[in-house]
C-alpha positions as CSV (number, residue, x, y, z in Angstrom):
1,X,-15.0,-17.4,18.5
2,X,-15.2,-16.9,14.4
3,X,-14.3,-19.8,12.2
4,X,-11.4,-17.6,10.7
5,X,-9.9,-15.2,12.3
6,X,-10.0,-12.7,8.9
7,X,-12.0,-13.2,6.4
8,X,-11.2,-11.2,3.3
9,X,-13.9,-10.9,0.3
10,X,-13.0,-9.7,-3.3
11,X,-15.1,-8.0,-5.4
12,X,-14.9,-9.7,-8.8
13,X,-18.4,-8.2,-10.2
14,X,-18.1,-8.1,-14.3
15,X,-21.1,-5.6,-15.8
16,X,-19.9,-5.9,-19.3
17,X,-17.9,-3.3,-21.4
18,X,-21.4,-1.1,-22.1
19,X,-22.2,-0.6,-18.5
20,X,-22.8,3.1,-16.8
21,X,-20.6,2.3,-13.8
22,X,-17.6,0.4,-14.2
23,X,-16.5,-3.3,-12.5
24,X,-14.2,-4.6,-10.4
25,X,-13.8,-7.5,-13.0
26,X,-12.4,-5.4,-15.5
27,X,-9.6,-4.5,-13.3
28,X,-8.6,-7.6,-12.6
29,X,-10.2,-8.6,-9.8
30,X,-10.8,-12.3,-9.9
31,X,-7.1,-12.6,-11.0
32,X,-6.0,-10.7,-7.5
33,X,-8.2,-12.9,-5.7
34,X,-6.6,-15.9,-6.9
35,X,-3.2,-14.2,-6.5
36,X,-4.1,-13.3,-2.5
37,X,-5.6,-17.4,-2.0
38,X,-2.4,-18.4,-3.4
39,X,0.0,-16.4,-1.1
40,X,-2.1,-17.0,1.7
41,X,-2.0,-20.7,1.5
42,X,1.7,-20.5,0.4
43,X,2.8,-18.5,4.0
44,X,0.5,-20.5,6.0
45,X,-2.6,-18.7,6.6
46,X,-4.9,-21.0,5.4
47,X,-7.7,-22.2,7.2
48,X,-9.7,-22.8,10.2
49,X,-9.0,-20.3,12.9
50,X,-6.3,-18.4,10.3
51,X,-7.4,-16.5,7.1
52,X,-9.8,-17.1,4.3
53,X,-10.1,-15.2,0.9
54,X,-13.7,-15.3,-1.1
55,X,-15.0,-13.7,-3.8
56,X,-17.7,-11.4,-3.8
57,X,-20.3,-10.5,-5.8
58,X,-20.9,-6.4,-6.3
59,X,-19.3,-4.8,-3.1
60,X,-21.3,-1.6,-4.4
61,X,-18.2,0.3,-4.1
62,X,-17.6,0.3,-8.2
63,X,-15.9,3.9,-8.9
64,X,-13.5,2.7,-5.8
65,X,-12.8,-0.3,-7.3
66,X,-11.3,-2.6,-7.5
67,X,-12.4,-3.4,-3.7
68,X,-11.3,-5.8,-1.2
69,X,-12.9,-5.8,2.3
70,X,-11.1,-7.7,5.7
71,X,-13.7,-8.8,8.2
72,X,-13.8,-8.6,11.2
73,X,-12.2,-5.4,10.6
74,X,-14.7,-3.9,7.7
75,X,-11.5,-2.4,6.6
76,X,-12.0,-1.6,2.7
77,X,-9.2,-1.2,0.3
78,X,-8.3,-0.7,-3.1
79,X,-5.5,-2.3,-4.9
80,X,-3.6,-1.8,-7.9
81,X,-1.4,-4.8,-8.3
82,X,0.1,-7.9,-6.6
83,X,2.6,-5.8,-4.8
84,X,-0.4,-3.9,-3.0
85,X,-2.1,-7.3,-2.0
86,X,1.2,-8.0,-0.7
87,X,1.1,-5.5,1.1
88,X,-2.4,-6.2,2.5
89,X,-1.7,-9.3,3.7
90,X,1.8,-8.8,5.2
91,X,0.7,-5.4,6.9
92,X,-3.1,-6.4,7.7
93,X,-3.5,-10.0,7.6
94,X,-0.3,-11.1,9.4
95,X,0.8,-8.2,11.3
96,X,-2.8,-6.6,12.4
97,X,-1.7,-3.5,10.6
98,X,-4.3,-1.6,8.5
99,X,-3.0,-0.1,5.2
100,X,-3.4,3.3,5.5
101,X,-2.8,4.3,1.8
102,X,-4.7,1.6,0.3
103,X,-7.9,2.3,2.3
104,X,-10.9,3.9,1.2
């Protein structure tokens, strides 16, 4: 049996404003990630055998981004706002409903 039974990483990769390819950083990302930790923890989801949200360093996903990928699942999606992570976690993380329109 896993530790948790999702694990969720973030992307939060900054390249700078002069890179070729963008970042998830500059859309946000590490701002999310504390956003989805927070509501986690606040509906109970935290912790051993539940849910655990990480950050990530480049997903490699960058003109897709910003990325978010649930293990064990490997289900990637993208995300525009808090009311998408909502989403993500209600639908996927406490209902075991992928998000169909937020996956890439």
């Amino acid at each position: 049996m896993s530790y948790y039974q999702r694990h969720v990483f973030f992307c939060v990769n900054d390249r700078g404003a002069d890179a070729d390819r963008p970042s998830c950083n500059r859309c946000d990302s590490a701002r999310m990630r504390d956003y989805a930790k927070d509501r986690i923890k606040q509906i109970g989801l935290a912790g051993q055998g539940k849910v655990r949200v990480n950050q990530a360093g480049c997903l490699d996903r960058c003109e897709e981004g910003p990325v978010c990928v649930v293990y064990p699942e490997g289900t990637w999606y993208t995300y525009v706002d808090e009311s998408d992570v909502d989403e993500i976690i209600e639908s996927h993380l406490v209902n075991g409903r992928q998000v169909d329109r937020l996956k890439i």
